[in-house]
C-alpha positions as CSV (number, residue, x, y, z in Angstrom):
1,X,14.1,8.9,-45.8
2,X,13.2,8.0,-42.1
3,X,16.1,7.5,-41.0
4,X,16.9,11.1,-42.2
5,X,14.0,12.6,-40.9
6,X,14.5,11.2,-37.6
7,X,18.1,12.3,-37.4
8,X,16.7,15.9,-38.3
9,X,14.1,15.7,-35.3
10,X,16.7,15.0,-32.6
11,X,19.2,17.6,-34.5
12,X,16.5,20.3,-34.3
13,X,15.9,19.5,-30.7
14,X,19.4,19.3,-29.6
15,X,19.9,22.8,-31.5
16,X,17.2,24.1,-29.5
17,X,17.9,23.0,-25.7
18,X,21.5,24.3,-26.2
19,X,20.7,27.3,-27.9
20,X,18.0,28.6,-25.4
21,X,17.5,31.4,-28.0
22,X,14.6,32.6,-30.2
23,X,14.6,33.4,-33.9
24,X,17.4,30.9,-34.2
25,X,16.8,31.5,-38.2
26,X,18.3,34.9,-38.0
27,X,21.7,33.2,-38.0
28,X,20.5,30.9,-41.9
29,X,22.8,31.8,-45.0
30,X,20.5,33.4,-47.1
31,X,22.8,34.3,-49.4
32,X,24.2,31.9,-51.9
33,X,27.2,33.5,-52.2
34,X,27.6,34.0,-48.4
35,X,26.8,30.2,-48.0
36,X,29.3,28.8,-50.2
37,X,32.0,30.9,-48.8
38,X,30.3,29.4,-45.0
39,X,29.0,32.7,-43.9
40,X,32.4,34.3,-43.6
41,X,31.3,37.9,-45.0
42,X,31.8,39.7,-42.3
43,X,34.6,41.4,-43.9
44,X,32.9,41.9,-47.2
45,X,32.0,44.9,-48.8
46,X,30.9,44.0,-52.3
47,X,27.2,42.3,-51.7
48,X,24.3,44.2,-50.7
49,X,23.6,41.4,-48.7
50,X,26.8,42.5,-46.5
51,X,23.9,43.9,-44.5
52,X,23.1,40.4,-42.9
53,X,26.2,39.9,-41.5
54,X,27.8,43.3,-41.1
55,X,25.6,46.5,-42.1
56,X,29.2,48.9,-42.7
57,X,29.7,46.5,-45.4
58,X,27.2,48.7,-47.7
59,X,29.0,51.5,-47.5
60,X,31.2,51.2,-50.3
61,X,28.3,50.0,-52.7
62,X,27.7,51.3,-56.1
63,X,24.4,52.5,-57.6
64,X,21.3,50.6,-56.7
65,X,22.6,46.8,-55.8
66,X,18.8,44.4,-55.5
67,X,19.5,40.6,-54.4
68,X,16.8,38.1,-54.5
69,X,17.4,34.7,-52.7
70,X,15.7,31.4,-52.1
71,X,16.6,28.2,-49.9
72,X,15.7,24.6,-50.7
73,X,15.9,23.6,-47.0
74,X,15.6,19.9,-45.0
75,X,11.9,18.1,-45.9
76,X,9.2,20.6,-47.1
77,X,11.6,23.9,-44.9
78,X,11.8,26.7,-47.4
79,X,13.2,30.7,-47.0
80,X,13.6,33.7,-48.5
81,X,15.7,36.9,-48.6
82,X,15.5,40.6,-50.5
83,X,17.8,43.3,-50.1
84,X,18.7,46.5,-51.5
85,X,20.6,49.2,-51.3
86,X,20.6,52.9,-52.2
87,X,22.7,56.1,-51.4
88,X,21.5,59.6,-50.4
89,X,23.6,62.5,-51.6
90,X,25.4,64.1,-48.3
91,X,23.6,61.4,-46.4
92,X,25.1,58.3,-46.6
93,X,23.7,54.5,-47.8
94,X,20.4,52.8,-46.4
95,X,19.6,49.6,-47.4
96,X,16.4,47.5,-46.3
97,X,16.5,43.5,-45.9
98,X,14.1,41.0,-45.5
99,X,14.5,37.6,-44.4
100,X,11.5,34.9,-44.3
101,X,11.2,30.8,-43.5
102,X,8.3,28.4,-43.5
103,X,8.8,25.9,-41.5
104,X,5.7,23.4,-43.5
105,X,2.3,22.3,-42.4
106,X,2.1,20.1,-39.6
107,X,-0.3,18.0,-38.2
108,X,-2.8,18.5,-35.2
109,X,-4.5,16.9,-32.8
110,X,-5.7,17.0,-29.9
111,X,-5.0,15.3,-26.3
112,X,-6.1,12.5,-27.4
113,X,-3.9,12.0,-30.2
114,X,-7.0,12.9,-32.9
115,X,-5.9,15.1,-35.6
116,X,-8.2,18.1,-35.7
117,X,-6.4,19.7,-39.1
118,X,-3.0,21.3,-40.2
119,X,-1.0,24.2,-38.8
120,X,2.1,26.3,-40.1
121,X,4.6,27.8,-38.6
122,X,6.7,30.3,-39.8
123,X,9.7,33.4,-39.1
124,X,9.8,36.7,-40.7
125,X,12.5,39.8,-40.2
126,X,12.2,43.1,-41.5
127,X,15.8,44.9,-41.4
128,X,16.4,48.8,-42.3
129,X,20.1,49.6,-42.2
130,X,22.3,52.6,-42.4
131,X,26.4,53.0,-43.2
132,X,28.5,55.9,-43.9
133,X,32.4,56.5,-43.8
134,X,34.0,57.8,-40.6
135,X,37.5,58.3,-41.8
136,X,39.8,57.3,-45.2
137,X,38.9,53.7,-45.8
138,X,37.3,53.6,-42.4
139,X,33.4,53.1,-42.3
140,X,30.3,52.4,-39.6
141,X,27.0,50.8,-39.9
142,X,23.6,50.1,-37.9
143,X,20.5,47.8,-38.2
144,X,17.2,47.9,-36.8
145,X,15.6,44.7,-37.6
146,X,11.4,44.1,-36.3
147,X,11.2,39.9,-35.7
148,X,7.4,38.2,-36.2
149,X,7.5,34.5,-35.6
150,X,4.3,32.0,-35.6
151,X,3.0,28.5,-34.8
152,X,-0.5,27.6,-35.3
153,X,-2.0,30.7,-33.1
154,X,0.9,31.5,-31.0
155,X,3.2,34.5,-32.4
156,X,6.5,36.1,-31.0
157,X,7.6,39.8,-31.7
158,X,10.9,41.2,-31.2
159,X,12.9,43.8,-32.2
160,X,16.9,44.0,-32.6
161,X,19.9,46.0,-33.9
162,X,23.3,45.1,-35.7
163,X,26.5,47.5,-35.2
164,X,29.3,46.8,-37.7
165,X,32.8,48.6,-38.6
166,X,35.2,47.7,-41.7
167,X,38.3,48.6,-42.5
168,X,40.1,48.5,-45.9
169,X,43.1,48.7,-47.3
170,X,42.9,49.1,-51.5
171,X,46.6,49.0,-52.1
172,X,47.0,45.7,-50.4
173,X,43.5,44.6,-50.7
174,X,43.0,43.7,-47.1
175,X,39.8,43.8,-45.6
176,X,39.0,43.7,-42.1
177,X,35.3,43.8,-40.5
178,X,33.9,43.4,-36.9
179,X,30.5,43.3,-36.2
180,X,27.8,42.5,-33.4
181,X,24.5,41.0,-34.4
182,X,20.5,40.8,-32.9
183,X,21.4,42.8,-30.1
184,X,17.9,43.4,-28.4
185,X,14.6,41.3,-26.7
186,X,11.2,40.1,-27.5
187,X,8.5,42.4,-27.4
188,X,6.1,39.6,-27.1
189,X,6.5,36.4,-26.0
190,X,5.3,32.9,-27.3
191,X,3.8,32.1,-23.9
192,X,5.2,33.6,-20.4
193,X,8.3,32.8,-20.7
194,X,11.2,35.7,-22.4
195,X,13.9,34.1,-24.5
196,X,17.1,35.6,-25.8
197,X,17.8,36.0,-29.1
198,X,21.1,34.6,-31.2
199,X,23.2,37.8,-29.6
200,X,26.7,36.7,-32.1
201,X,29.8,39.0,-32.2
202,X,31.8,38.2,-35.0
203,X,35.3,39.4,-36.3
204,X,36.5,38.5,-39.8
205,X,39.1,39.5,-42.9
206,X,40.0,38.9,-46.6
207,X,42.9,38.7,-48.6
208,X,42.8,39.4,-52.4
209,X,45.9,37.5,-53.9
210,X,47.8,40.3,-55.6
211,X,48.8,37.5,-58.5
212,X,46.1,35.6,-58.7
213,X,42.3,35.9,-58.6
214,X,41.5,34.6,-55.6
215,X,40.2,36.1,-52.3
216,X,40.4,34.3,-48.9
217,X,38.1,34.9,-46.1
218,X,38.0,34.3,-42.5
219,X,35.3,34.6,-40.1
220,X,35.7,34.1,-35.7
221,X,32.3,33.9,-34.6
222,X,30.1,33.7,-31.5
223,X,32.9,35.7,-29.5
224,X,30.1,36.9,-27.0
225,X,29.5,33.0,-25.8
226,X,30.5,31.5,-22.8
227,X,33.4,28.6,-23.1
228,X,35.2,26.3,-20.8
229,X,38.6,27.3,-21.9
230,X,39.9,30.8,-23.9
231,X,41.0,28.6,-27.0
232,X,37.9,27.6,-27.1
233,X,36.5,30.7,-28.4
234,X,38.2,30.3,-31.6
235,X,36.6,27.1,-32.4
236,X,33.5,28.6,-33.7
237,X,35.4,29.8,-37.4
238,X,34.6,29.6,-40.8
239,X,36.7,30.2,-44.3
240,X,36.0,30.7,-47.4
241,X,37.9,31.2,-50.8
242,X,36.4,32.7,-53.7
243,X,38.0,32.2,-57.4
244,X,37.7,34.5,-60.2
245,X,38.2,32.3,-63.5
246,X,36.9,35.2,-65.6
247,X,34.9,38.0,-65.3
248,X,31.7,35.5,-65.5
249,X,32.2,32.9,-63.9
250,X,33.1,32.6,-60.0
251,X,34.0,29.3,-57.9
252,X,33.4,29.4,-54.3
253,X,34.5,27.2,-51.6
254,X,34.2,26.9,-47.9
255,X,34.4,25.2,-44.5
256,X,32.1,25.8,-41.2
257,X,33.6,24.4,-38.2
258,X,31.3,24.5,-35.6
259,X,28.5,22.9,-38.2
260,X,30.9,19.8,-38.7
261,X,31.0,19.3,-34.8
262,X,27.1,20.1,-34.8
263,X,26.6,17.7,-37.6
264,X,28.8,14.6,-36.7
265,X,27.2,11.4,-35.9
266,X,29.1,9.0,-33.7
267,X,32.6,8.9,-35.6
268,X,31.2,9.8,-39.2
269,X,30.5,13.7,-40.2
270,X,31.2,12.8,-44.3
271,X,30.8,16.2,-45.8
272,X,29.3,18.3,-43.6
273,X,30.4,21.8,-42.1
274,X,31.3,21.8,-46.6
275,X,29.9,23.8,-48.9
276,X,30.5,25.3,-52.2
277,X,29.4,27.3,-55.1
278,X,29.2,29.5,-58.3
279,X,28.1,32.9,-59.6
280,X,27.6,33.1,-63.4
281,X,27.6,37.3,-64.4
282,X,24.8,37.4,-67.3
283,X,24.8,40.6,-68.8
284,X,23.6,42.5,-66.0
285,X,22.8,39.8,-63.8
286,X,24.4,38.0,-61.5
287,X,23.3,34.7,-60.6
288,X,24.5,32.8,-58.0
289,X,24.4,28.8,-56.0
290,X,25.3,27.5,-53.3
291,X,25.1,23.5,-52.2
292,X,26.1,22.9,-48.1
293,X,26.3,19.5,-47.0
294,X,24.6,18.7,-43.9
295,X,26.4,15.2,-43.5
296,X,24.1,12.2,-43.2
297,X,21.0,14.4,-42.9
298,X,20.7,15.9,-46.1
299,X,22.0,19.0,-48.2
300,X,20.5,22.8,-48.5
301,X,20.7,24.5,-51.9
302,X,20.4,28.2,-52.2
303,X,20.1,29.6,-55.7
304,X,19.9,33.7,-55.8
305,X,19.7,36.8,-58.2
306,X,21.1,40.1,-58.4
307,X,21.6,43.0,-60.2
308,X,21.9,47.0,-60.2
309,X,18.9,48.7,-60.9
């Protein structure tokens, strides 16, 4: 258990002196399904949690779509999502998200090294979104998202947008979504200092197989980022394949490739940049899971619920 908990310590840190962002959890799964198929639902348009990752993919939603999600993270690292959806007649679909972490209780102390009590630290996003159809099977969407952020005392506020299109094609059943996500700036800082947040332009399709019941997905993400060479750019992908066994039970599979660089350890990554899943349709409720492998760290297990209200 040390050894993991150490490994996770100089992870985090690495994470963060490359990143040079803020609200680095704004880029977490929530989502089991969206997890097991590594994130690549930028072309989906079936989940209210579409939002997340591209807000046009709500537009095409039915009724009043609720999902509830939580995540078993690393150590005592837990989160949380909610989003639903709802159409106005001759206005088009809103849909409000919200996305929270706890990071735990830590320890204080002072200069000295003498603990003086606990703290916690925790991240929080409220998201309102808004999608509509600009032409025949052609549709736009917008986020506004307020960020709060905490540790011990100190608190962070920002504020950000997400811009998404999709495109479909029904008699093929191609999907194709672009989107561009936490566009925007800190309101407040944690000290003096400003910090970007995790700016990430995707672009992403799916296939559904005409003679089978399977749907693959693919997700090119991080475009906006700087990289040595233009191949590059396209290392930062994901995939994901989705199998419909029956009209209950779904299998989910999928592969993160910059999380398997992220994640190797000298020569050894075992299973990580993985992850797979299930949804089980109850009556009316869906219920989904997700496992990810984090390779010689650990594992995160999501587990959600959703249904129409």
């Amino acid at each position: 258990m040390k050894s993991k908990l150490y490994l996770f310590v100089i992870l985090l840190m690495s994470t963060i002196l490359n990143a040079q962002n803020t609200y680095e959890f704004l880029r977490l799964d929530m989502s089991p399904r969206a997890a097991a198929l590594a994130g690549s639902f930028v072309s989906t348009y079936d989940d209210p949690n579409a939002m997340f990752y591209n807000p046009a993919g709500i537009a095409t939603l039915e009724g009043q779509p609720i999902s509830l999600s939580f995540v078993k993270h690393l150590l005592d690292i837990n989160s949380a999502s909610l989003s639903y959806s709802h159409q106005f007649e001759g206005i088009g679909r809103f849909a409000a998200g919200v996305q929270y972490i706890n990071y735990g209780t830590f320890t204080a102390a002072d200069e000295f090294g003498n603990k003086t009590g606990e703290f916690g630290a925790g991240d929080f996003a409220l998201t309102i979104g808004y999608a509509n159809q600009l032409d025949e099977n052609f549709y736009y969407g917008a986020n506004v998202k307020f960020i709060y952020s905490s540790i011990e005392e100190v608190s962070s506020t920002g504020i950000a947008a997400d811009f998404g299109l999709q495109y479909l094609i029904p008699d093929s059943r191609w999907s194709f979504g672009i989107s561009a996500l936490n566009l925007g700036g800190q309101l407040s800082s944690y000290y003096d200092t400003r910090e970007d947040l995790p700016l990430d332009v995707r672009v992403g399709f799916s296939k559904t197989l005409e003679h089978l019941p399977f749907t693959f997905l693919v997700s090119l993400n991080k475009l906006n980022e700087k990289y040595d060479s233009f191949g590059d750019r396209f290392q930062q992908f994901s995939v994901g394949g989705e199998f419909r066994l029956s009209q209950s039970f779904h299998l989910r599979l999928g592969y993160d490739n910059e999380k398997r660089k992220e994640l190797k350890i000298g020569t050894t990554a075992g299973l990580a940049g993985f992850s797979l899943g299930v949804g089980l349709n109850i009556s009316n409720y869906l219920i989904d899971y997700a496992f990810s492998s984090m390779g010689s760290i650990g594992s995160l297990h999501r587990i959600g619920v959703s249904t129409n209200l």
